[in-house]
PDB file of the backbone (N, CA, C, O) and the ligand in Angstrom, with CONECT records:
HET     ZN  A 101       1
ATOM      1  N   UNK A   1     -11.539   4.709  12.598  1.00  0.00           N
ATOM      2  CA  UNK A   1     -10.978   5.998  12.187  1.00  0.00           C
ATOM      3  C   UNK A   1     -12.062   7.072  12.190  1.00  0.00           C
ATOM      4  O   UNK A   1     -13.212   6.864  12.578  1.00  0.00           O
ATOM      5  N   UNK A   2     -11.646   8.134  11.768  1.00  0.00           N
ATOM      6  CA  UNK A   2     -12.376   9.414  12.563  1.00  0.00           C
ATOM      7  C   UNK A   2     -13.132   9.370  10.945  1.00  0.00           C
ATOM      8  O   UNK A   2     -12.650   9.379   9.812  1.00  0.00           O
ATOM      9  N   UNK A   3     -14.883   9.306  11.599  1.00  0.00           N
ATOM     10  CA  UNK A   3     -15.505   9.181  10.051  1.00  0.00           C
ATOM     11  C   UNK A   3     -15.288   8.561   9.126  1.00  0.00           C
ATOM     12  O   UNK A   3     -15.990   8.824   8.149  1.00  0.00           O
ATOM     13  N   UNK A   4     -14.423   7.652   9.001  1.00  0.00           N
ATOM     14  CA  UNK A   4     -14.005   6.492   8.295  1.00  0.00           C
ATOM     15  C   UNK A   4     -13.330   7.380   6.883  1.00  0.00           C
ATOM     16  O   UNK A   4     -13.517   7.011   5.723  1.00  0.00           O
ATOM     17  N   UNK A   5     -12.619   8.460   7.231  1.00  0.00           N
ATOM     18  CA  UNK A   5     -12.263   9.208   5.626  1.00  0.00           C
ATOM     19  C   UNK A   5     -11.017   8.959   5.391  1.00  0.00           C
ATOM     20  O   UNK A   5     -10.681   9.077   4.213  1.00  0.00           O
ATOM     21  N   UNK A   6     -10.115   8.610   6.238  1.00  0.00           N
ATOM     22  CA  UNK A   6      -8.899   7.924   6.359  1.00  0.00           C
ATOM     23  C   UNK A   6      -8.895   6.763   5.584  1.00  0.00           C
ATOM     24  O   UNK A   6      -9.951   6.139   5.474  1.00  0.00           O
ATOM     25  N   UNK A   7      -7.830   6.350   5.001  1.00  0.00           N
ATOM     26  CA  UNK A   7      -7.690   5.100   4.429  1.00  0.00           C
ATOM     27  C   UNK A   7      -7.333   3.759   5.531  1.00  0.00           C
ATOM     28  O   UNK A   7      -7.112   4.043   6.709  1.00  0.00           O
ATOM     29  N   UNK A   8      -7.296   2.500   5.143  1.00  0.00           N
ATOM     30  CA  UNK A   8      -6.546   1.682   6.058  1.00  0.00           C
ATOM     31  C   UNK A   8      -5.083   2.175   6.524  1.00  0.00           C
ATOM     32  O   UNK A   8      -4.898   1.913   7.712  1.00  0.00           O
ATOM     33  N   UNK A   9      -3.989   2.824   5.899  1.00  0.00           N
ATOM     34  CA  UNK A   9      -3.151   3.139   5.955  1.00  0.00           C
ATOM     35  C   UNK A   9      -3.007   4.563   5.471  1.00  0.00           C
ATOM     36  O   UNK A   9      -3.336   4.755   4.300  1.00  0.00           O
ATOM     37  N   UNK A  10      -2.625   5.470   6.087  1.00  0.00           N
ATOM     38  CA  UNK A  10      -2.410   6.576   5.686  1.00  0.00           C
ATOM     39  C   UNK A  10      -1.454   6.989   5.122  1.00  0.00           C
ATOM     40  O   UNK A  10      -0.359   7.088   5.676  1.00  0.00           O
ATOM     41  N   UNK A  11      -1.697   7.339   3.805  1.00  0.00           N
ATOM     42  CA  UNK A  11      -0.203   7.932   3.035  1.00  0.00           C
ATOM     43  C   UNK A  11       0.332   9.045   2.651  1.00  0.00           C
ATOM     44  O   UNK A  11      -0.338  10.032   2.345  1.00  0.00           O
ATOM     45  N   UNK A  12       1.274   9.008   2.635  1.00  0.00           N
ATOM     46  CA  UNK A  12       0.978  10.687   2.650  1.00  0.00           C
ATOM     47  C   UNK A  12       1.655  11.331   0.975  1.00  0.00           C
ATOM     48  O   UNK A  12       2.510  10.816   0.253  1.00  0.00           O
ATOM     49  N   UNK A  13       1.072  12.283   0.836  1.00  0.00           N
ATOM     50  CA  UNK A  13       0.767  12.554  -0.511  1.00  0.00           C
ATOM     51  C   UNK A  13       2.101  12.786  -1.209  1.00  0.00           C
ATOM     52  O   UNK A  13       2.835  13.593  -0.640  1.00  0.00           O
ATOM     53  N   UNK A  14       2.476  12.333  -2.133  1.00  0.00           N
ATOM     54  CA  UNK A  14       4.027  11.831  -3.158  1.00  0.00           C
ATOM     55  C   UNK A  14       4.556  13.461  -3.133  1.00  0.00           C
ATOM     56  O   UNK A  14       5.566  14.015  -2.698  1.00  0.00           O
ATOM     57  N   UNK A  15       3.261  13.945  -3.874  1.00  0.00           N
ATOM     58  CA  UNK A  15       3.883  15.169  -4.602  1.00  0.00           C
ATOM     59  C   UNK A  15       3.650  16.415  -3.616  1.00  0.00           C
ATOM     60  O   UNK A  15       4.141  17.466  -4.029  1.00  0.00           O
ATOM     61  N   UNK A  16       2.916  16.483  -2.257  1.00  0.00           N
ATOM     62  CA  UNK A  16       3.668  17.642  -0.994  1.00  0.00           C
ATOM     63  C   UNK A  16       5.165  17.071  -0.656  1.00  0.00           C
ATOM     64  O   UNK A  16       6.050  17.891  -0.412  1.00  0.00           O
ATOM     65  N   UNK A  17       5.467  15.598  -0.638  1.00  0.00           N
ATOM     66  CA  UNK A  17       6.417  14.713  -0.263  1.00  0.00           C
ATOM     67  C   UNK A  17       7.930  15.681  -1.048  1.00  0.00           C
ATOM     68  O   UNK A  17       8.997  15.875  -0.465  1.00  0.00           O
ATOM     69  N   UNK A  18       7.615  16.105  -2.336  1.00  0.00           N
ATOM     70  CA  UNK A  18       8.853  16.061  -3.264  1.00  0.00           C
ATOM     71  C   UNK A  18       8.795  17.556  -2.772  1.00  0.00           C
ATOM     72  O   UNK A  18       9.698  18.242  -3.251  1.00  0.00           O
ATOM     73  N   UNK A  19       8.177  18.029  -2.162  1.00  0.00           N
ATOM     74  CA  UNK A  19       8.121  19.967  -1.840  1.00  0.00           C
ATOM     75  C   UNK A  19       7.972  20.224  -0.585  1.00  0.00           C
ATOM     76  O   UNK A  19       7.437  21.201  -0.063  1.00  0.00           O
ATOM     77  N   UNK A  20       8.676  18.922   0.096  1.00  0.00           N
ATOM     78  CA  UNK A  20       8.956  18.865   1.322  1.00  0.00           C
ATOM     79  C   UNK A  20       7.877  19.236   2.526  1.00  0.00           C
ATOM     80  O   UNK A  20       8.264  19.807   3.546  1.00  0.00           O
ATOM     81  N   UNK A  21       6.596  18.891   2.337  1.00  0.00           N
ATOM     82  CA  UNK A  21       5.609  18.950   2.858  1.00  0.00           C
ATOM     83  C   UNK A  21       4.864  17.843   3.582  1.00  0.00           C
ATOM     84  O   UNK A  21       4.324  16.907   2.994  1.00  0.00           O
ATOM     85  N   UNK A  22       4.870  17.974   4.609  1.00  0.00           N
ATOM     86  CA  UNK A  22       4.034  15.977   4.646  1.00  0.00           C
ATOM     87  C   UNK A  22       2.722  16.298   5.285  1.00  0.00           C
ATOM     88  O   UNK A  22       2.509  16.728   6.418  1.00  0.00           O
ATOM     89  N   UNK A  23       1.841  15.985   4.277  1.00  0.00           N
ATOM     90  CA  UNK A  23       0.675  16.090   4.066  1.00  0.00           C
ATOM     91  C   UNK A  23      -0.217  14.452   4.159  1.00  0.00           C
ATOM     92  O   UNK A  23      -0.279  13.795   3.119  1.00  0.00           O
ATOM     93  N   UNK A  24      -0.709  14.030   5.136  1.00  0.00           N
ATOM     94  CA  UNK A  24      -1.600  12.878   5.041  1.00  0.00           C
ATOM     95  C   UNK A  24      -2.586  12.889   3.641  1.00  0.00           C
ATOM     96  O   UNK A  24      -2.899  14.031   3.307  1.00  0.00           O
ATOM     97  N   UNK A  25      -2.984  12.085   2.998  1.00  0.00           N
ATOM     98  CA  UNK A  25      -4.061  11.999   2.089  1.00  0.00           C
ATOM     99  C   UNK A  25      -5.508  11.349   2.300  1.00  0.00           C
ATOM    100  O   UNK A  25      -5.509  10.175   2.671  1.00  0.00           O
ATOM    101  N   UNK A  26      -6.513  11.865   2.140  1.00  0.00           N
ATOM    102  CA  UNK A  26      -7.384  11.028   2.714  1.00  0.00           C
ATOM    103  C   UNK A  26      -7.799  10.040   1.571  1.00  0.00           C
ATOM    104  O   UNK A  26      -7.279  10.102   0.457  1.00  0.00           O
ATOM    105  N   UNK A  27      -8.922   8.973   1.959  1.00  0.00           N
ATOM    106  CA  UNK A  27      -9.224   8.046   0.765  1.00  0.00           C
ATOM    107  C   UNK A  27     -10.465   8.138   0.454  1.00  0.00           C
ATOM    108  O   UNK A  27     -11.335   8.451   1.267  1.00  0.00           O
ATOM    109  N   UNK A  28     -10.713   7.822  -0.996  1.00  0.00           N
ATOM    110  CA  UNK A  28     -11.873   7.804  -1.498  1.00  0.00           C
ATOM    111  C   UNK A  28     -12.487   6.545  -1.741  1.00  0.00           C
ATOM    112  O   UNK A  28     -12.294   6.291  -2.930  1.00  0.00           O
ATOM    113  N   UNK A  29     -13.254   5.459  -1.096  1.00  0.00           N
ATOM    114  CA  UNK A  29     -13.898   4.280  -0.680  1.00  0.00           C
ATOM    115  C   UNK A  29     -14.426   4.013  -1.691  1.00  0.00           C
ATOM    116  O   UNK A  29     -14.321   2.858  -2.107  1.00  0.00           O
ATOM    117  N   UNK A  30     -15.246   5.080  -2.505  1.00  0.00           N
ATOM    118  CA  UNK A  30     -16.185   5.058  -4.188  1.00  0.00           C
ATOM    119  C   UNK A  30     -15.372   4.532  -5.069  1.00  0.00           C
ATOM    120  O   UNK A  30     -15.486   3.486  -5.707  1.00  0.00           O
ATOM    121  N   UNK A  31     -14.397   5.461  -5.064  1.00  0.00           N
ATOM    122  CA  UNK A  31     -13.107   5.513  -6.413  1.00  0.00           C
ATOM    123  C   UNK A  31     -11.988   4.739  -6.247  1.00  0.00           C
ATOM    124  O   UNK A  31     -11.087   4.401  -7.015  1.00  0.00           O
ATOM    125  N   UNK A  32     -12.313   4.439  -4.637  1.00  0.00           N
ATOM    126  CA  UNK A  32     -10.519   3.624  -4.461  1.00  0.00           C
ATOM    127  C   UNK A  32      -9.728   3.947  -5.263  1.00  0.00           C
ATOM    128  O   UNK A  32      -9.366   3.447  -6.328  1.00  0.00           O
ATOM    129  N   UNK A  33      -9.217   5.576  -4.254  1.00  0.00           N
ATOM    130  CA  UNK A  33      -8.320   6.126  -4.715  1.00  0.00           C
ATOM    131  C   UNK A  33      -7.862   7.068  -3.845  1.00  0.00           C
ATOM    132  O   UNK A  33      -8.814   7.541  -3.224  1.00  0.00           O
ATOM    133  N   UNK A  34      -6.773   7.567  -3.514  1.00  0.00           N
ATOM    134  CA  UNK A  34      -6.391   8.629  -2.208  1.00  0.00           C
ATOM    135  C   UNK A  34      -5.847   9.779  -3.227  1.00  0.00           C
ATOM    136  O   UNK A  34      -5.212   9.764  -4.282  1.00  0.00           O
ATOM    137  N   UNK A  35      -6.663  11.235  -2.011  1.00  0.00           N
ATOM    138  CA  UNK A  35      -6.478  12.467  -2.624  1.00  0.00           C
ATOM    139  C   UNK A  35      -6.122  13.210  -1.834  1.00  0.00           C
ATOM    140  O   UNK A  35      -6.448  12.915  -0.684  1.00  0.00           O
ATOM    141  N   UNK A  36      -5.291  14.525  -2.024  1.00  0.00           N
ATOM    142  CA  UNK A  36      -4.709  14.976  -1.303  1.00  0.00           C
ATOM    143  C   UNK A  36      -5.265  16.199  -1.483  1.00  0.00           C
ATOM    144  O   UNK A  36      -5.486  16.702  -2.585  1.00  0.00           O
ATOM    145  N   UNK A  37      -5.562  16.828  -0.134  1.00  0.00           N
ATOM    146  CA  UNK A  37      -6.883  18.128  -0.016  1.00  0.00           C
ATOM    147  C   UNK A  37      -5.537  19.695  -0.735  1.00  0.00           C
ATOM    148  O   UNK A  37      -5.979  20.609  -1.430  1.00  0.00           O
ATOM    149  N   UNK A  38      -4.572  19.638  -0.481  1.00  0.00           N
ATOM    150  CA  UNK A  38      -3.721  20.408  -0.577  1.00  0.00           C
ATOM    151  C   UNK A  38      -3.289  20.441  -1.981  1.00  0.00           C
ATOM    152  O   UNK A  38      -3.796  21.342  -2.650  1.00  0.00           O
ATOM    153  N   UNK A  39      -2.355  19.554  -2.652  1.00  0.00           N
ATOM    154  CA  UNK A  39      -2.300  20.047  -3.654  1.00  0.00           C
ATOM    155  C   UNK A  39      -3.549  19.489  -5.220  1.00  0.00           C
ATOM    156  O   UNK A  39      -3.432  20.020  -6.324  1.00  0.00           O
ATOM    157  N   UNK A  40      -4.210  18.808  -5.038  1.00  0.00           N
ATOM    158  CA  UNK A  40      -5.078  17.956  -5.375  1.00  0.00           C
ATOM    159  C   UNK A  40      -4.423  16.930  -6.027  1.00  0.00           C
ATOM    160  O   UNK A  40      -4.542  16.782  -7.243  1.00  0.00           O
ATOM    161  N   UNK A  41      -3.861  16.330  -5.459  1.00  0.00           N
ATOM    162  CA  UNK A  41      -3.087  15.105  -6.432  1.00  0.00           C
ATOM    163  C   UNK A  41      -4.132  14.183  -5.942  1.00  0.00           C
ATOM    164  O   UNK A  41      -4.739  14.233  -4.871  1.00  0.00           O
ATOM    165  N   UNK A  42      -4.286  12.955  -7.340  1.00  0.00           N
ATOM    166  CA  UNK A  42      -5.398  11.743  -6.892  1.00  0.00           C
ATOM    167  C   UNK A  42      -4.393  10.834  -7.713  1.00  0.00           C
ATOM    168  O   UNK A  42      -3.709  11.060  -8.711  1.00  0.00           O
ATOM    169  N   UNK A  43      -4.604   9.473  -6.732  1.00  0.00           N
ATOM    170  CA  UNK A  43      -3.904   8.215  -7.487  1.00  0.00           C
ATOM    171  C   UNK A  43      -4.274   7.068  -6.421  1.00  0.00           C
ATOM    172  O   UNK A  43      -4.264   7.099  -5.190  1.00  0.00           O
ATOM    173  N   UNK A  44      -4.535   6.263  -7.135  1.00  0.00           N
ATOM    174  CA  UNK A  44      -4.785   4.835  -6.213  1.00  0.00           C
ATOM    175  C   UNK A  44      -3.742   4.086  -5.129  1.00  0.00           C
ATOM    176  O   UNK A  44      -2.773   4.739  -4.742  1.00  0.00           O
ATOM    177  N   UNK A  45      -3.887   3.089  -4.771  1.00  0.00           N
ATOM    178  CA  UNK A  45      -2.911   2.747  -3.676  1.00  0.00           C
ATOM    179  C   UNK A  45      -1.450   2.421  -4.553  1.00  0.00           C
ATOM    180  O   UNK A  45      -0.368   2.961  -4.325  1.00  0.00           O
ATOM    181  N   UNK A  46      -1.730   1.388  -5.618  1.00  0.00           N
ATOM    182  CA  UNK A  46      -0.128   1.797  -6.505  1.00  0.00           C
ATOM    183  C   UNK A  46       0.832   2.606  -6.850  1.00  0.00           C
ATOM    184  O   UNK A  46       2.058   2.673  -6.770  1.00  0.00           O
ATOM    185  N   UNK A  47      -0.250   3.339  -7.349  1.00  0.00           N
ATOM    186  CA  UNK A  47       0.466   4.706  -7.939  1.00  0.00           C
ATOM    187  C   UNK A  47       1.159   5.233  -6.508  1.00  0.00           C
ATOM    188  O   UNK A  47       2.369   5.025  -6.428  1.00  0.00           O
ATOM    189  N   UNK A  48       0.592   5.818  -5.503  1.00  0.00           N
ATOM    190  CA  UNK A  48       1.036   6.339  -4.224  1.00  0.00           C
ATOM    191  C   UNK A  48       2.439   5.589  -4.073  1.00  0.00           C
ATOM    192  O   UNK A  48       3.414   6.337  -3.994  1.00  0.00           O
ATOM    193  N   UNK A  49       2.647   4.372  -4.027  1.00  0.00           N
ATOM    194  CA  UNK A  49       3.212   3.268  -3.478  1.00  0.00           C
ATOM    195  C   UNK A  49       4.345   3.451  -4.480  1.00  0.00           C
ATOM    196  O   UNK A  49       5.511   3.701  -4.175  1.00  0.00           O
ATOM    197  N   UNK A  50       3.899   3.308  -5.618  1.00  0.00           N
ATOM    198  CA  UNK A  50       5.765   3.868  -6.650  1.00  0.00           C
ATOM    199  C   UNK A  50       6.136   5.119  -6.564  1.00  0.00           C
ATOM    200  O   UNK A  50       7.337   5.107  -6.834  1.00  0.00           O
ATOM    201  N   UNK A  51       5.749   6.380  -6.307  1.00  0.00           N
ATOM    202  CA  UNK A  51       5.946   7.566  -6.180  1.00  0.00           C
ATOM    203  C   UNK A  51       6.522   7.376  -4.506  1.00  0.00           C
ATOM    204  O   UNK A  51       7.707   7.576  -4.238  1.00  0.00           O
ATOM    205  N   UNK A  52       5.825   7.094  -3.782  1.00  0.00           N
ATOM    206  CA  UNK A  52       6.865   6.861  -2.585  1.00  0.00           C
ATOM    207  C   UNK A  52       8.463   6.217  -2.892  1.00  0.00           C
ATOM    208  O   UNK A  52       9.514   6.663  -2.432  1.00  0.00           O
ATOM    209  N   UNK A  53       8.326   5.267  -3.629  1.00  0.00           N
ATOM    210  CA  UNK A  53       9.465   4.398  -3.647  1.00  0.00           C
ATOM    211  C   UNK A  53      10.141   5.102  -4.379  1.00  0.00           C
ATOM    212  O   UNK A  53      11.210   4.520  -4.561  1.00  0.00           O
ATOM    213  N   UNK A  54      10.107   6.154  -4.969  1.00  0.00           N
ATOM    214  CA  UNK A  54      10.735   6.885  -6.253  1.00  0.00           C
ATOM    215  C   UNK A  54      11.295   8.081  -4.992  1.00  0.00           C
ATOM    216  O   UNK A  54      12.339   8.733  -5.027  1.00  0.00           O
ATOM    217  N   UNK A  55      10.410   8.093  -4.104  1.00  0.00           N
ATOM    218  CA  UNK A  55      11.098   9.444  -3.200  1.00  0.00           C
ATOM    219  C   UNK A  55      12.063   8.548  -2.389  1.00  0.00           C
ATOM    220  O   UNK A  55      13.134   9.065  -2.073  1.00  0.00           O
ATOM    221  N   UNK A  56      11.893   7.636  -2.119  1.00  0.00           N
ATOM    222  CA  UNK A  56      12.371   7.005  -1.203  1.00  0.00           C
ATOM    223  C   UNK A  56      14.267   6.779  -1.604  1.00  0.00           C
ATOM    224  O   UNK A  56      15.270   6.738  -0.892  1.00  0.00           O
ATOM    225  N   UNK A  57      14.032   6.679  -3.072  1.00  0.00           N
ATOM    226  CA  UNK A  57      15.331   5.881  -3.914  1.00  0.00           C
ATOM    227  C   UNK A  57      16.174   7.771  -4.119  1.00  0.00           C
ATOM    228  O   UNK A  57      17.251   7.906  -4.700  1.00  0.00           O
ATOM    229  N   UNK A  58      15.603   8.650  -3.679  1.00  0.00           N
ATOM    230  CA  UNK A  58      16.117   9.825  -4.035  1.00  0.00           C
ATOM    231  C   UNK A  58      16.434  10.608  -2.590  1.00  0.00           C
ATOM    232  O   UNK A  58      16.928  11.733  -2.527  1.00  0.00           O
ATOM    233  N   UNK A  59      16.201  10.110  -1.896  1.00  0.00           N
ATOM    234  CA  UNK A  59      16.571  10.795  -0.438  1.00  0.00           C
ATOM    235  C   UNK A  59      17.488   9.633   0.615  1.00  0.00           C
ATOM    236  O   UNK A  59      17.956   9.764   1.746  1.00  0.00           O
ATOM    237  N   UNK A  60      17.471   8.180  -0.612  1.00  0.00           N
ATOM    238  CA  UNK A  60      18.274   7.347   0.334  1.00  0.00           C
ATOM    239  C   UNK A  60      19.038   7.323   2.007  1.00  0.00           C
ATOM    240  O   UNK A  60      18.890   6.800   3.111  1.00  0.00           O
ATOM    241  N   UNK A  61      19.958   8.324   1.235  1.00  0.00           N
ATOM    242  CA  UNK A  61      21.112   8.563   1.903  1.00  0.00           C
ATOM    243  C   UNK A  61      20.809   9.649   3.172  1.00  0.00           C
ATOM    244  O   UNK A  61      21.480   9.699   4.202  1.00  0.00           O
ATOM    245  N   UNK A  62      19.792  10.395   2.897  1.00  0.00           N
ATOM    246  CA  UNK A  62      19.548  11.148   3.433  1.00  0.00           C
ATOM    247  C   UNK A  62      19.958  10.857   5.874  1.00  0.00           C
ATOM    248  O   UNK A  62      20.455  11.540   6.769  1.00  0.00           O
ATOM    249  N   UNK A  63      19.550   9.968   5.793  1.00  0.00           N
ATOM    250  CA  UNK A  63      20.304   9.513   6.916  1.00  0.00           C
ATOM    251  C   UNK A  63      21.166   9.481   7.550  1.00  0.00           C
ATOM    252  O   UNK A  63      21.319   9.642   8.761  1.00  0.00           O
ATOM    253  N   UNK A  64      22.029   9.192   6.487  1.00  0.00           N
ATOM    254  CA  UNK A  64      23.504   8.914   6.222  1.00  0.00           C
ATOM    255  C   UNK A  64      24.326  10.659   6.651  1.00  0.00           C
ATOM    256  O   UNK A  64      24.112  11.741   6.105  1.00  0.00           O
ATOM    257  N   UNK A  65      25.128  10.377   7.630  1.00  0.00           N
ATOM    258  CA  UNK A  65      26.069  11.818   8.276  1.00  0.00           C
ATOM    259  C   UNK A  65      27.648  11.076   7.793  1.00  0.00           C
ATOM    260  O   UNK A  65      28.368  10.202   8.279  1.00  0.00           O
ATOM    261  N   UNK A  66      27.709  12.015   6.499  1.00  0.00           N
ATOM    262  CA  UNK A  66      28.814  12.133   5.508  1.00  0.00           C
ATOM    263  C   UNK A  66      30.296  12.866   6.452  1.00  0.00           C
ATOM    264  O   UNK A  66      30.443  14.037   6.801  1.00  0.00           O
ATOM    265  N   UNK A  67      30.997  11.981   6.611  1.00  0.00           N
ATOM    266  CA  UNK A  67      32.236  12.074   7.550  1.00  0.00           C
ATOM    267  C   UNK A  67      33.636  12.368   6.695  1.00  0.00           C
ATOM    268  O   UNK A  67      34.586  13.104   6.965  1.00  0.00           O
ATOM    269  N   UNK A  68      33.445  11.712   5.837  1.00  0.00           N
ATOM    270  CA  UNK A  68      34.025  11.077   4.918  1.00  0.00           C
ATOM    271  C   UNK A  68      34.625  12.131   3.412  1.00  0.00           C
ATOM    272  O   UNK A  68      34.071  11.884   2.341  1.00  0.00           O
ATOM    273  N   UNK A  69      35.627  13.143   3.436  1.00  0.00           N
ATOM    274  CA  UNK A  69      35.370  13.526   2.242  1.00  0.00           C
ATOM    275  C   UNK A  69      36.156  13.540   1.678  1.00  0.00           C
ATOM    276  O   UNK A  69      36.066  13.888   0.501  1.00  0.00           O
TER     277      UNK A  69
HETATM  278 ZN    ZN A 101      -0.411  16.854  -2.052  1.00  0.00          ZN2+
END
């Protein structure tokens, strides 16, 4: 990876995520922890990982082309 500032996996930051922004986060190797240059949110690979799943459980449907009314 470019300078190694990237994480193994790139995630992208929860809270541009909820303000409809998709913002990569880079990682911090010291702190093992990913931060996001934009809004400064910092949280480790967990935290990232339930805040995804929390966006994830709220846009479900989002896929989904409602035919049906
Ligand atoms: Zn952010």
């Amino acid at each position: 990876m470019a300078q190694g500032r990237k994480g193994k996996l790139n995630y992208r930051c929860p809270r541009c995520l909820m303000r409809e922004i998709d913002m990569d986060m880079l990682y911090d190797k010291d702190a093992d922890e990913y931060y996001c240059l934009r809004c400064s949110f910092v949280g480790n690979e967990k935290e990232v990982q339930r805040l995804n799943a929390q966006f994830r459980e709220k846009y479900l449907a989002r896929m989904v082309r409602i035919t049906d009314f």
